[in-house]
N, CA, C and O atoms as a GROMACS GRO file, in nm:
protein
  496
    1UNK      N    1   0.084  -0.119   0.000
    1UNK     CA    2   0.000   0.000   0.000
    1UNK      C    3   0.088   0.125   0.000
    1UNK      O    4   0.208   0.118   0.024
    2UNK      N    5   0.029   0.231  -0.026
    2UNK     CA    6   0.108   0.347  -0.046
    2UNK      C    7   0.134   0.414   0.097
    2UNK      O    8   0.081   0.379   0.202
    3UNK      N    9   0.225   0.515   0.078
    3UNK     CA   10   0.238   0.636   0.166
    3UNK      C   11   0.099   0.748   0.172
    3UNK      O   12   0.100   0.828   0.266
    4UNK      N   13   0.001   0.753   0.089
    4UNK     CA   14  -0.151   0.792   0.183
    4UNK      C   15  -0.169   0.745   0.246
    4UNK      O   16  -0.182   0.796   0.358
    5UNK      N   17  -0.185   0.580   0.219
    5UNK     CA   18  -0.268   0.513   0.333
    5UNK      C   19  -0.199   0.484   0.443
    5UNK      O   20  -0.263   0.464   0.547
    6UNK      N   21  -0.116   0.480   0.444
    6UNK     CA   22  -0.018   0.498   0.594
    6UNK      C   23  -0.044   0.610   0.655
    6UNK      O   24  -0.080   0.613   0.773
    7UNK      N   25  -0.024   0.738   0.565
    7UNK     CA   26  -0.063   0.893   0.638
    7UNK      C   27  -0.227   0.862   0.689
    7UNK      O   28  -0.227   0.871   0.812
    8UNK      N   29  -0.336   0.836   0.649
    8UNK     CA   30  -0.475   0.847   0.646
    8UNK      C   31  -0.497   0.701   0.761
    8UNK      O   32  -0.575   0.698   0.856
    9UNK      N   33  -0.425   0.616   0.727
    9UNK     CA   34  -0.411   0.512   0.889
    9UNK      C   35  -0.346   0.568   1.002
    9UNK      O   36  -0.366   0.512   1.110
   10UNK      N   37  -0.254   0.688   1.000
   10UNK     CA   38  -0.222   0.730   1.122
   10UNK      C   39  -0.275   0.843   1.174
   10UNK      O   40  -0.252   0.871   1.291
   11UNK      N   41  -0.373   0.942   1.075
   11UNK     CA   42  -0.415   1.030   1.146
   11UNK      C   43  -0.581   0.926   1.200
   11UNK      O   44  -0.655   0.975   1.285
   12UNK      N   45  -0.608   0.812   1.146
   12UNK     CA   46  -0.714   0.748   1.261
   12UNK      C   47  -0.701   0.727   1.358
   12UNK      O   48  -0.780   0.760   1.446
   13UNK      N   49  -0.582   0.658   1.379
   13UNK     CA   50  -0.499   0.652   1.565
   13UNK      C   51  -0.466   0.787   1.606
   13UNK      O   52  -0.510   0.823   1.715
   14UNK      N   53  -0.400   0.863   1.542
   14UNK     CA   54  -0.420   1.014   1.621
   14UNK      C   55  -0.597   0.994   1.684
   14UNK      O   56  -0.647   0.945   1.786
   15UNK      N   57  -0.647   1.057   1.569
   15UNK     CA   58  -0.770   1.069   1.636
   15UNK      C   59  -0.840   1.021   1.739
   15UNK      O   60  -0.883   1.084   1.835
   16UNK      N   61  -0.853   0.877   1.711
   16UNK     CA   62  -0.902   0.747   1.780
   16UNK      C   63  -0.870   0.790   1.942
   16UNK      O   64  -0.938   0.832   2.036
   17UNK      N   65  -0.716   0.754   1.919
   17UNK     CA   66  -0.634   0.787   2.044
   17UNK      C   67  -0.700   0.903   2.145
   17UNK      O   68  -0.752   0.895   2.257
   18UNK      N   69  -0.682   0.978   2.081
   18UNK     CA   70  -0.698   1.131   2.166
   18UNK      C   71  -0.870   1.135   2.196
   18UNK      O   72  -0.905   1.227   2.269
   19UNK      N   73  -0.982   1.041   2.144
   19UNK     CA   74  -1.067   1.032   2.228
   19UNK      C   75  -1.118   0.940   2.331
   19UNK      O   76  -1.227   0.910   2.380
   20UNK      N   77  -0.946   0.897   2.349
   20UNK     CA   78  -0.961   0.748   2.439
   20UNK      C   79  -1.017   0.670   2.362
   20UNK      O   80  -0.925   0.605   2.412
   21UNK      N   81  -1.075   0.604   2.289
   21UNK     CA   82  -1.147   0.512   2.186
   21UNK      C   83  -1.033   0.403   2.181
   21UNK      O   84  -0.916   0.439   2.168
   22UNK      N   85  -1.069   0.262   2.192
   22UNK     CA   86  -0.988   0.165   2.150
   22UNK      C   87  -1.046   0.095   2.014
   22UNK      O   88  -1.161   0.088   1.969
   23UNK      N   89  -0.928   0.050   1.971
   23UNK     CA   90  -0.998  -0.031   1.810
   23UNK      C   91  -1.052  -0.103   1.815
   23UNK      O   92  -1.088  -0.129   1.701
   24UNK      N   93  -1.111  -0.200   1.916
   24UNK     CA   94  -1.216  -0.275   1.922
   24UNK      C   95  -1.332  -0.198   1.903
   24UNK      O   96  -1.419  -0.212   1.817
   25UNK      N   97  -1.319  -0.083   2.026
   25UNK     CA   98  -1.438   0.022   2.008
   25UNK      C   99  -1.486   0.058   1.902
   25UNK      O  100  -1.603   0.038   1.869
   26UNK      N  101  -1.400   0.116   1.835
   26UNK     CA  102  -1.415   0.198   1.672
   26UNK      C  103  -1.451   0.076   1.596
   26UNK      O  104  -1.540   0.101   1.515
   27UNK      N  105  -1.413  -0.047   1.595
   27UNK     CA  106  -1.459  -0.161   1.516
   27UNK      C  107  -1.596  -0.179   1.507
   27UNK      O  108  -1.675  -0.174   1.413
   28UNK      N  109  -1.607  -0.203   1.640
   28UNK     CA  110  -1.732  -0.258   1.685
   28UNK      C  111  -1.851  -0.139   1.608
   28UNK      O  112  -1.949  -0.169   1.540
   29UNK      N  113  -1.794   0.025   1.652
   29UNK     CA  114  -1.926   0.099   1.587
   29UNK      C  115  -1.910   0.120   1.440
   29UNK      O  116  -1.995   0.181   1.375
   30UNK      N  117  -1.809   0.072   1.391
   30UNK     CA  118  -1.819   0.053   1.224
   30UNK      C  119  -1.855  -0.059   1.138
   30UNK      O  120  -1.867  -0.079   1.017
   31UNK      N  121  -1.869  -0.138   1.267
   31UNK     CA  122  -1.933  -0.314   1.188
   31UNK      C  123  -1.775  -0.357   1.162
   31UNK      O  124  -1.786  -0.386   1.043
   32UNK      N  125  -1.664  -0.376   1.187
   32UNK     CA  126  -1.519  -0.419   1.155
   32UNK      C  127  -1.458  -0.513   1.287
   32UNK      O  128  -1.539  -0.537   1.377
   33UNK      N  129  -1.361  -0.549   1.296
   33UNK     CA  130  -1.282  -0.607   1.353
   33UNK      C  131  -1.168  -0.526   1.436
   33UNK      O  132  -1.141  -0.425   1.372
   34UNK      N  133  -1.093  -0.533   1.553
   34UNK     CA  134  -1.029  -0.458   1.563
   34UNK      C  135  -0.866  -0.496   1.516
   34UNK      O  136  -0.761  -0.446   1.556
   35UNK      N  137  -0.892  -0.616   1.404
   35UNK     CA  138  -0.768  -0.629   1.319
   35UNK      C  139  -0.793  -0.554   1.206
   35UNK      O  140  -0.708  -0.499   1.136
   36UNK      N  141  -0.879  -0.554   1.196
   36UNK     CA  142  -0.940  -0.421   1.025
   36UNK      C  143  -0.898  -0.300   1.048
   36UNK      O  144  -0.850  -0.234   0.956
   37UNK      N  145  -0.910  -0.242   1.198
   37UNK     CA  146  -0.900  -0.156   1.206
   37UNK      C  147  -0.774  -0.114   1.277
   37UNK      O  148  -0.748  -0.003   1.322
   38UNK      N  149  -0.700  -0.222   1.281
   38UNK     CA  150  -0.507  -0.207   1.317
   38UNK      C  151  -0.491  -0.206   1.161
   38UNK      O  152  -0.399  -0.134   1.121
   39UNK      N  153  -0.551  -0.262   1.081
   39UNK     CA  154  -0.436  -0.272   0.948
   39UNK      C  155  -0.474  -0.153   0.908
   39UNK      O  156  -0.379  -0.085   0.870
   40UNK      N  157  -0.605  -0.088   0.900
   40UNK     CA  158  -0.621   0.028   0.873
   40UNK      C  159  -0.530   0.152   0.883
   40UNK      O  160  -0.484   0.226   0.796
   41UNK      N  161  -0.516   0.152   1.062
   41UNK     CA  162  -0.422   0.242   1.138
   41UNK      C  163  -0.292   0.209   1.075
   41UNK      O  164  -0.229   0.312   1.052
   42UNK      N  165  -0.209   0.064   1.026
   42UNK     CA  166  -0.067   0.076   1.036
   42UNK      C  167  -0.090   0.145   0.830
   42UNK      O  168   0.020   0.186   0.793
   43UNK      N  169  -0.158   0.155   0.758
   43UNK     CA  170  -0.143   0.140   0.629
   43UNK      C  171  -0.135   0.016   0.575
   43UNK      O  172  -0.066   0.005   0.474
   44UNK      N  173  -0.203  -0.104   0.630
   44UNK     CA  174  -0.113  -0.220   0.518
   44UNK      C  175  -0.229  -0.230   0.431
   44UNK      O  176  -0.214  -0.269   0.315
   45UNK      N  177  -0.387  -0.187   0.496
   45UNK     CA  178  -0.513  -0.191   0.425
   45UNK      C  179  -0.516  -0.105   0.356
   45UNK      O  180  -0.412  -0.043   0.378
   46UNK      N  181  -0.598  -0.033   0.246
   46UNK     CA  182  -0.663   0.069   0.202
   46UNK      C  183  -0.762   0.080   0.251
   46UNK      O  184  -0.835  -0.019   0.246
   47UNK      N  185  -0.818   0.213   0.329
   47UNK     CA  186  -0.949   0.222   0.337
   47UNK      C  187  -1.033   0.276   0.268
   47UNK      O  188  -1.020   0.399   0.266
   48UNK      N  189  -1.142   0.223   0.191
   48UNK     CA  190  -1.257   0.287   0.061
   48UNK      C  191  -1.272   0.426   0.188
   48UNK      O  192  -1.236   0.458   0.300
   49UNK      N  193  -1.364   0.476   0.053
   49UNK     CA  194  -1.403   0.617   0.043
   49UNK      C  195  -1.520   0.576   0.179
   49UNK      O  196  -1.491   0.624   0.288
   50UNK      N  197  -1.616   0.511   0.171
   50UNK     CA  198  -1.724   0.508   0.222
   50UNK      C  199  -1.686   0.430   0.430
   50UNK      O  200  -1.713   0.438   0.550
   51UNK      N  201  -1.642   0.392   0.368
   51UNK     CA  202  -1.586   0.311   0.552
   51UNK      C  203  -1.499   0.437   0.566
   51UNK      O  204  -1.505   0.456   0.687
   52UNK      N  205  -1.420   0.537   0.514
   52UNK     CA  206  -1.345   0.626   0.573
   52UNK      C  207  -1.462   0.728   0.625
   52UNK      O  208  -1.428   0.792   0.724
   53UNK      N  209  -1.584   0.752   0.578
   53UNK     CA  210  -1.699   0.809   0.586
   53UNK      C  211  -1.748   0.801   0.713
   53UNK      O  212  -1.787   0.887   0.793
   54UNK      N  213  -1.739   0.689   0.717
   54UNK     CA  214  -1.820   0.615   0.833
   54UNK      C  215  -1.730   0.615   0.963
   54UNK      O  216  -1.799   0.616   1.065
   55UNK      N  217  -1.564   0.612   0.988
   55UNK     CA  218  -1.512   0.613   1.080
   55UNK      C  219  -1.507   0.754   1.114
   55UNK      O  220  -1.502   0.779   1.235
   56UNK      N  221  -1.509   0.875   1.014
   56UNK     CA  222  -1.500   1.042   1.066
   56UNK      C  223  -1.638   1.043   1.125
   56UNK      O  224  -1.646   1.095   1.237
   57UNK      N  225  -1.723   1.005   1.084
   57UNK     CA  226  -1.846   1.041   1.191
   57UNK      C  227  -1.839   0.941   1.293
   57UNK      O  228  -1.928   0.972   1.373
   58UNK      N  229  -1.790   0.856   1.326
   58UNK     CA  230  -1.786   0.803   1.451
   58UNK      C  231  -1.704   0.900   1.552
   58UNK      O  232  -1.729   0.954   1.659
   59UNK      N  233  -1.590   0.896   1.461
   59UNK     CA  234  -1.470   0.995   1.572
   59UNK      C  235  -1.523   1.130   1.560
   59UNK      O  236  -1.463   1.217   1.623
   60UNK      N  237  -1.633   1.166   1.483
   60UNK     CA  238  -1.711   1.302   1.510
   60UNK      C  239  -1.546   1.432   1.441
   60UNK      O  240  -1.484   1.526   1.492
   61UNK      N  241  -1.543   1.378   1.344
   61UNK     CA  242  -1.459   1.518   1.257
   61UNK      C  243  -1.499   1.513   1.112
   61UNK      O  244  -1.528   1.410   1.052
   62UNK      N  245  -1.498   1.587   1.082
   62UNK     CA  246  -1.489   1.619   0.921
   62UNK      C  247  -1.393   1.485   0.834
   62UNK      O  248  -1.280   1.451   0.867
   63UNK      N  249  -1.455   1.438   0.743
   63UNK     CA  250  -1.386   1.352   0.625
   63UNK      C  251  -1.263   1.420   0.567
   63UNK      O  252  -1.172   1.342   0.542
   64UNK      N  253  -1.234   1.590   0.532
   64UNK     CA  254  -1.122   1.635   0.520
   64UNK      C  255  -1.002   1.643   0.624
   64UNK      O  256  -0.892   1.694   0.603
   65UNK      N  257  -1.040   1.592   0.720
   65UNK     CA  258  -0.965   1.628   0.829
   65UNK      C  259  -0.793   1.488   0.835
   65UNK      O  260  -0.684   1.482   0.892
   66UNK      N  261  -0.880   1.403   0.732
   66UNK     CA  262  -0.792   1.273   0.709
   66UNK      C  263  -0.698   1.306   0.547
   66UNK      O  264  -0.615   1.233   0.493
   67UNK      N  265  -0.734   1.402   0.514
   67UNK     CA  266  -0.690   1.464   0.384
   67UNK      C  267  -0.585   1.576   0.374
   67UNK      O  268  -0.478   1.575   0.314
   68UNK      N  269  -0.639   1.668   0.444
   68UNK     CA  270  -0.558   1.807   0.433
   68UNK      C  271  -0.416   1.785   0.464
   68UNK      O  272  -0.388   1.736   0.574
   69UNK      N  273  -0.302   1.823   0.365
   69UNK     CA  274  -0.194   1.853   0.377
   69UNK      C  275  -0.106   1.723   0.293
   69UNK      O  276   0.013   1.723   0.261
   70UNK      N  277  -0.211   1.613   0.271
   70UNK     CA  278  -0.140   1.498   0.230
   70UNK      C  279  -0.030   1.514   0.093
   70UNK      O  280   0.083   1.468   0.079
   71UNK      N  281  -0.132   1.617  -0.019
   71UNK     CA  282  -0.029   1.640  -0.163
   71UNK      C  283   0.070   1.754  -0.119
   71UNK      O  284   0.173   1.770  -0.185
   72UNK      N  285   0.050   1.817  -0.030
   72UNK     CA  286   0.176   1.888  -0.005
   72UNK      C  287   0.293   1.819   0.000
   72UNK      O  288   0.310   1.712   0.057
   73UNK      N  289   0.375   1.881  -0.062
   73UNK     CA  290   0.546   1.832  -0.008
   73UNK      C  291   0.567   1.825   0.175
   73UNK      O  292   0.543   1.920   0.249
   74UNK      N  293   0.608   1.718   0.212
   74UNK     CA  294   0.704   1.692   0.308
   74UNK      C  295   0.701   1.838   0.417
   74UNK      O  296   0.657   1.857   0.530
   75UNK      N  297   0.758   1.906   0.334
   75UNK     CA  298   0.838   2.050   0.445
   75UNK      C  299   0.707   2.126   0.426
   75UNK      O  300   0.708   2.205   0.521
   76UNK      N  301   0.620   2.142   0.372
   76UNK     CA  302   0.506   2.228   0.407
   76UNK      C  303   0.405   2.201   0.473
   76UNK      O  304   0.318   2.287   0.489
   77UNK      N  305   0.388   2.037   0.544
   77UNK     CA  306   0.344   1.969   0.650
   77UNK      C  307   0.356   2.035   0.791
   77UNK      O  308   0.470   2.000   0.821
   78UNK      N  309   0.317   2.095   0.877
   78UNK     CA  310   0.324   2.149   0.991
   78UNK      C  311   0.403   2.048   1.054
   78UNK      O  312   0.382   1.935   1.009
   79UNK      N  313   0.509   2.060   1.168
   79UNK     CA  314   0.613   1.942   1.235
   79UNK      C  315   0.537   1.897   1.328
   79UNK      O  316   0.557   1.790   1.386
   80UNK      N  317   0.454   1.964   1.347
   80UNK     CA  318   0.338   1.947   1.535
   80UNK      C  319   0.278   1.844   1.404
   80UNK      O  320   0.352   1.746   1.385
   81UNK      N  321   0.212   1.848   1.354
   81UNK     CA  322   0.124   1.732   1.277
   81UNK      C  323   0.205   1.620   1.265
   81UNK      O  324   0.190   1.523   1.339
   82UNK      N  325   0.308   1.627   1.159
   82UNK     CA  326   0.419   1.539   1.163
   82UNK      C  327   0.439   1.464   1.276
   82UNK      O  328   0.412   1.344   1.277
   83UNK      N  329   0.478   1.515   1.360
   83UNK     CA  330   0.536   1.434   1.492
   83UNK      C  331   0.412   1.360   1.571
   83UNK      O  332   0.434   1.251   1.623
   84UNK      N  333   0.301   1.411   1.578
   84UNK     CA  334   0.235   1.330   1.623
   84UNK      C  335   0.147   1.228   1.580
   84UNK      O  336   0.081   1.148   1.647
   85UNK      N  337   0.158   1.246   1.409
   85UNK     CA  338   0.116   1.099   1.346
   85UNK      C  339   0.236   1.014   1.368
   85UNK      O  340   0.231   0.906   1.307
   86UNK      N  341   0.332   1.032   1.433
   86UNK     CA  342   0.430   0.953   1.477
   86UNK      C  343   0.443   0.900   1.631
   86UNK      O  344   0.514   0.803   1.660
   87UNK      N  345   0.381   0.963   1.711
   87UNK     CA  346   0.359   0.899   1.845
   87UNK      C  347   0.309   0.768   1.867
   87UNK      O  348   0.239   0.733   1.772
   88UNK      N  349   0.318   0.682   1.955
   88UNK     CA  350   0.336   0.594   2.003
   88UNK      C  351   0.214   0.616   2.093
   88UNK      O  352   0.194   0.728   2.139
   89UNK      N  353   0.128   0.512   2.123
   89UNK     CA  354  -0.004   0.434   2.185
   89UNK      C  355   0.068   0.531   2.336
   89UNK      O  356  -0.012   0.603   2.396
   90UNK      N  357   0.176   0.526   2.374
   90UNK     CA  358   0.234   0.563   2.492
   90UNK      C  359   0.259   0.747   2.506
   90UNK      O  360   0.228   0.821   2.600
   91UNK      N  361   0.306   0.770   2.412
   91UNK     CA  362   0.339   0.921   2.387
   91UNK      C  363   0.189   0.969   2.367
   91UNK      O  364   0.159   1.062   2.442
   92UNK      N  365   0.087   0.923   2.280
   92UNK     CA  366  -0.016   0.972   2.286
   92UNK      C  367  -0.104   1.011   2.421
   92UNK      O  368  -0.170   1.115   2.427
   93UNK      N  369  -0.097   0.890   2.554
   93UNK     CA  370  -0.151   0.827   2.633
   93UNK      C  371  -0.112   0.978   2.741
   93UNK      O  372  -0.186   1.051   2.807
   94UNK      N  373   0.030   0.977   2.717
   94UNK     CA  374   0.125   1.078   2.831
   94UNK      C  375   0.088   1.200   2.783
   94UNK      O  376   0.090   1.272   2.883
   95UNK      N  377   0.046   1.284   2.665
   95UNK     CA  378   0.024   1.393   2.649
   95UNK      C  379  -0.111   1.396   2.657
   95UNK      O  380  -0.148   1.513   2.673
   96UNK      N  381  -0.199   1.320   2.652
   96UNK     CA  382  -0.341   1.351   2.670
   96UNK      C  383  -0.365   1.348   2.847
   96UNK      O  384  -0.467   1.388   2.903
   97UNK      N  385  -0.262   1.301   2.905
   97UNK     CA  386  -0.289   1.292   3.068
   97UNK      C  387  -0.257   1.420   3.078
   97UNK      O  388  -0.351   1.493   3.111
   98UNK      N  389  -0.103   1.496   3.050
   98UNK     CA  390  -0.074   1.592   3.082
   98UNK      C  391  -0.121   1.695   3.018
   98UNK      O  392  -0.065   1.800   3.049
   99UNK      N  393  -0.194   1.703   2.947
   99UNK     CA  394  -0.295   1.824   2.893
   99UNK      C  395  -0.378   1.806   3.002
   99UNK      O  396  -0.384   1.919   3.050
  100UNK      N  397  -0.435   1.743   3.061
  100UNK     CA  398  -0.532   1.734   3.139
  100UNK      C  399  -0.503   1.764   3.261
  100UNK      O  400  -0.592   1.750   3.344
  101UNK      N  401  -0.390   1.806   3.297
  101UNK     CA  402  -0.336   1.866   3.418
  101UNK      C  403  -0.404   2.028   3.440
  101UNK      O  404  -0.424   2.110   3.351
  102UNK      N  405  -0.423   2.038   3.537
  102UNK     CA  406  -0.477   2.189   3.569
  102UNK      C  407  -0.406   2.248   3.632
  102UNK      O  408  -0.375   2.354   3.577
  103UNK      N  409  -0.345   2.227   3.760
  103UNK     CA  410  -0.199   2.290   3.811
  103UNK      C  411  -0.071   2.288   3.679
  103UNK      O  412  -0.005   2.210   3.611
  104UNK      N  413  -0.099   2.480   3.711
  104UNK     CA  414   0.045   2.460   3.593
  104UNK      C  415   0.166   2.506   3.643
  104UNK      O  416   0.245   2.562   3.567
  105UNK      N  417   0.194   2.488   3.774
  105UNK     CA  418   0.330   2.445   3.861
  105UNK      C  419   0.327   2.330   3.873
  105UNK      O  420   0.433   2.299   3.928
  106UNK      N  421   0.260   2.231   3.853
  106UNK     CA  422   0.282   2.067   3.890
  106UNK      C  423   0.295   2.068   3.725
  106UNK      O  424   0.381   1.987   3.688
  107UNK      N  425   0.237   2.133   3.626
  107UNK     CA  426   0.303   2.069   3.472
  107UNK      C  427   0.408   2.121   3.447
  107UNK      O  428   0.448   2.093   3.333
  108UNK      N  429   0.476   2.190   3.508
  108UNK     CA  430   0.600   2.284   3.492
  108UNK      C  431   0.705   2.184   3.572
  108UNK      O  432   0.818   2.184   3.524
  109UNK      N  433   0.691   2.124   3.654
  109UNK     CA  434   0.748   2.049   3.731
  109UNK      C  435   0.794   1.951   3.668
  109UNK      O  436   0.909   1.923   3.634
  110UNK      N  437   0.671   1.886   3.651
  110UNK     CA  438   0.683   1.789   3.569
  110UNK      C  439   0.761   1.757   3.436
  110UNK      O  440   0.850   1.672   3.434
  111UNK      N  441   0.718   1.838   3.310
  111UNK     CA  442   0.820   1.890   3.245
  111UNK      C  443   0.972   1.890   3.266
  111UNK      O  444   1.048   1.818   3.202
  112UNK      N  445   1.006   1.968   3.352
  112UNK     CA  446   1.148   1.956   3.404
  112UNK      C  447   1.209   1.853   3.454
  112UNK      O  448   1.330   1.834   3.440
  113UNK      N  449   1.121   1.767   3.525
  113UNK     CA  450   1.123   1.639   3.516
  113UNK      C  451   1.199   1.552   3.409
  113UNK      O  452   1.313   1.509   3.398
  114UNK      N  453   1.088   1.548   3.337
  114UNK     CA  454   1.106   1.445   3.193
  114UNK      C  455   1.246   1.507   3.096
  114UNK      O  456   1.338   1.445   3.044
  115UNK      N  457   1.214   1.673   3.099
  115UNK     CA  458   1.375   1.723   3.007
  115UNK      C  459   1.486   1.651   3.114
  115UNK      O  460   1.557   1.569   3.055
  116UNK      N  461   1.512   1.662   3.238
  116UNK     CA  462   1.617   1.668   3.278
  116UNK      C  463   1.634   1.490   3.246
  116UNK      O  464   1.747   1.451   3.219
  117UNK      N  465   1.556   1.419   3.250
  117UNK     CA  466   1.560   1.280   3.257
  117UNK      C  467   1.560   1.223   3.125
  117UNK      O  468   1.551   1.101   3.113
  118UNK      N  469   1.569   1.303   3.016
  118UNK     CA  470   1.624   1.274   2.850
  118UNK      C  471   1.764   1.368   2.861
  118UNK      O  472   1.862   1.324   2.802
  119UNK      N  473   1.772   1.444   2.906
  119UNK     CA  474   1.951   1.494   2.901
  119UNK      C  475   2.003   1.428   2.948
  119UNK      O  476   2.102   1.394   2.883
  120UNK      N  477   1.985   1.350   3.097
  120UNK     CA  478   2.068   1.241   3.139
  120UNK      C  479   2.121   1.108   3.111
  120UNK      O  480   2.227   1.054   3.142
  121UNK      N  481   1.930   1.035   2.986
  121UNK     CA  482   1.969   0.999   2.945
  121UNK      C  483   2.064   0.988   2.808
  121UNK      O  484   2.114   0.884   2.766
  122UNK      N  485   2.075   1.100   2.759
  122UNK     CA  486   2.156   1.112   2.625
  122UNK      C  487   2.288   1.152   2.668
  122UNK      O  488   2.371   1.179   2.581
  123UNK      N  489   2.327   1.161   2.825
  123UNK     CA  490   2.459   1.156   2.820
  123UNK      C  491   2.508   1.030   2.846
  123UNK      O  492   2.631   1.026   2.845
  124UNK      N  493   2.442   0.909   2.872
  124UNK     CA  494   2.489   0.806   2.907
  124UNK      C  495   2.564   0.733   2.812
  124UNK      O  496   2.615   0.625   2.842
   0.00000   0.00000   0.00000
């Protein structure tokens, strides 16, 4: 399969992700499997026009929202977009907790935390 459907399988796990939704979940309300809807997420499937239809109104966004930016070149891709169709089930998990923080001396903390604990580890 191509490099769309890899891009258009990872902004579903973006999405998915960030409303807590698991792929069983999303399966289940699309009539699918939640292996349909891993192959979906990694790109190895294509997803038709009409099941892509059907998963934006589940996850409640716009059908363009799996589109925009795709024929652009590379470097005219926003990096915040970029990087987080690249997150990890885990990286997703940790920034949706810490958005959800309301003390912003305990996210400031925290923060400093995690930098000081990737400088340390990259000096090892």
């Amino acid at each position: 399969m191509g490099h769309v459907d890899a891009q258009i399988g990872s902004r579903i796990r973006v999405m998915r992700t960030l409303l807590g939704m698991s792929q069983e979940k999303l399966g289940q309300l699309v009539g699918l499997t939640f292996q349909q809807i891993q192959k979906y997420e990694k790109g190895l499937n294509r997803i038709s026009a009409g099941r892509l239809l059907e998963v934006a109104r589940v996850l409640g966004v716009p059908i363009n929202s799996f589109y925009d930016g795709l024929l652009e070149p590379t470097s005219a891709i926003p990096s915040n977009v970029t990087l987080i169709q690249n997150f990890s089930g885990e990286d997703l998990k940790l920034s949706i907790a810490f958005s959800r923080l309301k003390d912003a001396r305990l996210r400031k903390h925290l923060l400093g935390l995690v930098e000081s604990l990737t400088i340390s580890e990259a000096a090892e």
